[in-house]
N, C-alpha and C positions, 0 to 999 in steps of 0.2 A: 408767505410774503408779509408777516404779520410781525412788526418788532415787538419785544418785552419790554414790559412796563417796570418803569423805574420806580423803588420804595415810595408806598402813601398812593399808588394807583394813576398815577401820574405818567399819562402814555409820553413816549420818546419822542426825539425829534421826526425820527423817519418815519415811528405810527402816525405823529399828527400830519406830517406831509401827506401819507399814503391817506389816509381819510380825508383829509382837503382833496387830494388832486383823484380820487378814489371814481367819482363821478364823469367832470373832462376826461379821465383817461377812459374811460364805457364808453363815452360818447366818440373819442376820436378812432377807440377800435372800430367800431359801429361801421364808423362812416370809411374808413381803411379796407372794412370786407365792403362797401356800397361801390365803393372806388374799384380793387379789385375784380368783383362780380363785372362792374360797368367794362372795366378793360380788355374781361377775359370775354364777355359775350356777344359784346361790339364790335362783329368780325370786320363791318364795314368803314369802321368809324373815320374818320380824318386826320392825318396827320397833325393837326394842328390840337384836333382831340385828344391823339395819342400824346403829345406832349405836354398838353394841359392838365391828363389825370398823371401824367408822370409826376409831374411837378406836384402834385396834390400827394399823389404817394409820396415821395421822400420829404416835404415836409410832415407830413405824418407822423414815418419811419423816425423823424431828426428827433421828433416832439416825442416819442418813446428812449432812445438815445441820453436824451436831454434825463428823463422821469428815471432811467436808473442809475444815471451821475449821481444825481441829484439824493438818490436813494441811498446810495454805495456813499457818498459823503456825510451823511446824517448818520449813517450806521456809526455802534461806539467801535464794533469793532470790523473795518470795512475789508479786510482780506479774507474774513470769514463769510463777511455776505458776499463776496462775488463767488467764494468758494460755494458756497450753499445753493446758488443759484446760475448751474451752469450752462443750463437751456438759456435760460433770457438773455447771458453773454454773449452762449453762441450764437441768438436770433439777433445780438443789436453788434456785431462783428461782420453780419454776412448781410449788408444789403443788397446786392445786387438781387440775392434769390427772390423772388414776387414771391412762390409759396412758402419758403422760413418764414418770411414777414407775415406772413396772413397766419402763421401759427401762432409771431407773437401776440397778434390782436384776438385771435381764438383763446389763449392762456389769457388776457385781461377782461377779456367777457364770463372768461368761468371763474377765475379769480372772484371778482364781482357777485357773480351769483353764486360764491362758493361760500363769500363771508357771513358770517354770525349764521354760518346754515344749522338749527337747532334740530327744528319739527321734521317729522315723516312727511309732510307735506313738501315741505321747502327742500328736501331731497330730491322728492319726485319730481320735483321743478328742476332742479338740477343735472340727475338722471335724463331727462328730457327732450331739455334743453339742451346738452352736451352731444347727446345721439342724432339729433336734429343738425346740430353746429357741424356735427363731424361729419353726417351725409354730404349735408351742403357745400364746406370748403371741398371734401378730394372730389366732389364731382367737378368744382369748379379748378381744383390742378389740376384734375386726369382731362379736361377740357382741354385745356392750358398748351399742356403735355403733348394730346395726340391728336387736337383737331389739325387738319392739312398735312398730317403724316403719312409718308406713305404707305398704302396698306391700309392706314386706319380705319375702325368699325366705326370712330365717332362722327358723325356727321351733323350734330348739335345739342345740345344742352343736355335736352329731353334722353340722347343715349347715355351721355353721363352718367347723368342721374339714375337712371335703369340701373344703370351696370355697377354703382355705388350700393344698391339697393342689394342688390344680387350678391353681391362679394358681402358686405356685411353681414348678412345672413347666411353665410357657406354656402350658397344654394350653388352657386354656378354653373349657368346654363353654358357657358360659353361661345353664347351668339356673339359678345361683345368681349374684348381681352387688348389687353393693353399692347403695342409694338415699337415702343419708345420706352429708353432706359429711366428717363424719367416716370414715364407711366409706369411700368414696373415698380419703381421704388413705392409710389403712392399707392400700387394695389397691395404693396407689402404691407405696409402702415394701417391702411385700411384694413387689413384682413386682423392684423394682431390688434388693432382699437375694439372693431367689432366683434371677437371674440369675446372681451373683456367686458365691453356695453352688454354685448345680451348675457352671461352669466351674472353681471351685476345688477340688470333691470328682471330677469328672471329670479334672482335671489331677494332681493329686495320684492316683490311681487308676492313670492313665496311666504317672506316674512310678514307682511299687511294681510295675507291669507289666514294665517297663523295664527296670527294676533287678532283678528277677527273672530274666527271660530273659537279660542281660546275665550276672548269677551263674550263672545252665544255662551257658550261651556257656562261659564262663571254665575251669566243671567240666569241661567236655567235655572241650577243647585243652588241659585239665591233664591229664585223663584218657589223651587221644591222644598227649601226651609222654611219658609214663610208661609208656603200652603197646609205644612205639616204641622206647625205654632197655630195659623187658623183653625183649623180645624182639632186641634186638642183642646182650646180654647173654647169651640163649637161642643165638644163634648164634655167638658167642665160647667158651663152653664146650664146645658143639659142634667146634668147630675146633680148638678145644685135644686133647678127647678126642682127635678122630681123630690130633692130632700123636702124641700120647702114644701111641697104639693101634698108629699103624706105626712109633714106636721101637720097641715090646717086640715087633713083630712081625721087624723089621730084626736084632735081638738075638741072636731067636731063630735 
C-alpha cells in the first residue's frame, strides 16, 4: 500500500495522503470491528439499535470507499494500482457482505501495524496481533453465520470463540462444527489462515531461539578468548617476576 517515491526522496501524492489519513483510517477500522462485534453480539438489541449501528456501518464502509478513490486518483499510474490491489476492490465493491467489510478494516489495522515493521520486536507485535485479529473477527462471522441456525452448536459467543481456537490449532474436537454455508466458508478460511500463523509464529520462535543461543555461543568463545589472553598474561608476569626475582638474587 506504500507508493514510490519520486527523485530527491520526495514521497508521492498518494504516500503523502496514505501517511495523512494513515491514523483516521486505524481509528475508523477500529471502531468498524467495535460496531460490527456491537451488531453481531446484541442478539437482543432494538430495531432502532439495529438501524443506528447500520447506518454507523456504511458510513464507515463509504469513508473506506471514499480513501481508495481518493488513493487510485493520486496514483501516477491508477490502472495499475487497482490492478495491484485486488482484495481491497473486491472489499469496497461488495458492501452488502458485514464479514468482506470487517476484512477490509482487519487489512487497515495490519496495514498499520505492518508499516516501517523493521525490529524482531515489532514483528512479534505484528505476528500477535494479527493471530489475535484473526481469532476474534471469524469467531465473530462464524457467530454471524450460525447463531439461530438450525441445528446449530453455537449458542453464544464463548462457542465461537471455542470453536475458533480449536480449528486454528487443527485440533478439532468436533463438539462444535459449522451447519451453515456460510459457516463453512469461514471455517475454511480459518483453517488455511491458521495453518499459516502457527508455521509463521512457530518459525519466527525458532529463529529468536536460534539467534539467542547462537548470541550464548558467541558470549562464551568471547569469554574463553579472554580467559585464555588472561591467563597467559597471568603467566607472563609470573615469568617476568621470577626473572626479576633471580637477578636480585644473582646480585646479591
Amino acid at each position: 500500500m506504500h507508493a514510490v517515491q519520486h527523485d530527491g526522496g520526495q514521497p508521492s501524492r498518494r504516500q503523502s495522503w496514505e501517511r495523512t489519513t494513515g491514523i483516521p483510517m486505524l481509528v475508523l477500522a477500529v471502531l468498524f470491528i467495535g460496531v460490527y462485534a456491537w451488531h453481531v453480539l446484541d442478539t437482543g438489541a432494538s430495531p432502532r439499535l439495529d438501524a443506528w449501528l447500520e447506518r454507523v456501518d456504511i458510513i464507515i464502509w463509504a469513508a473506506f470507499v471514499a480513501d481508495f478513490g481518493i488513493r487510485t486518483w493520486l496514483s501516477t499510474d491508477r490502472w495499475r494500482f487497482v490492478r495491484t490491489h485486488p482484495l481491497e476492490l473486491l472489499i469496497v465493491l461488495l458492501p452488502p457482505f458485514r464479514p468482506v467489510r470487517l476484512l477490509r478494516a482487519a487489512l487497515l489495522v495490519l496495514d498499520q501495524l505492518n508499516r516501517n515493521r523493521v525490529t524482531r520486536a515489532r514483528l512479534a507485535i505484528f505476528v500477535g496481533t494479527s493471530s489475535a485479529l484473526t481469532l476474534v473477527l471469524c469467531s465473530l462471522a462464524f457467530f454471524d453465520a450460525e447463531y439461530g441456525a438450525p441445528d446449530s452448536k453455537i449458542h453464544n459467543f464463548g462457542d465461537a470463540l471455542w470453536w475458533s481456537m480449536v480449528s486454528v490449532t487443527t485440533v478439532g474436537y468436533g463438539d462444535v462444527y459449522p451447519v451453515t454455508v456460510q459457516g463453512r466458508m469461514i471455517a475454511l478460511i480459518l483453517m488455511t489462515l491458521g495453518i499459516g500463523l502457527i508455521s509463521f509464529a512457530i518459525g519466527t520462535t525458532t529463529s529468536w531461539v536460534m539467534d539467542q543461543l547462537k548470541a550464548a555461543e558467541v558470549t562464551a568463545d568471547r569469554t574463553e578468548v579472554e580467559i585464555t589472553m588472561l591467563v597467559d598474561e597471568i603467566r607472563a608476569l609470573r615469568s617476568e617476576v621470577a626473572e626479576l626475582r633471580a637477578a636480585s638474587m644473582s646480585e646479591d
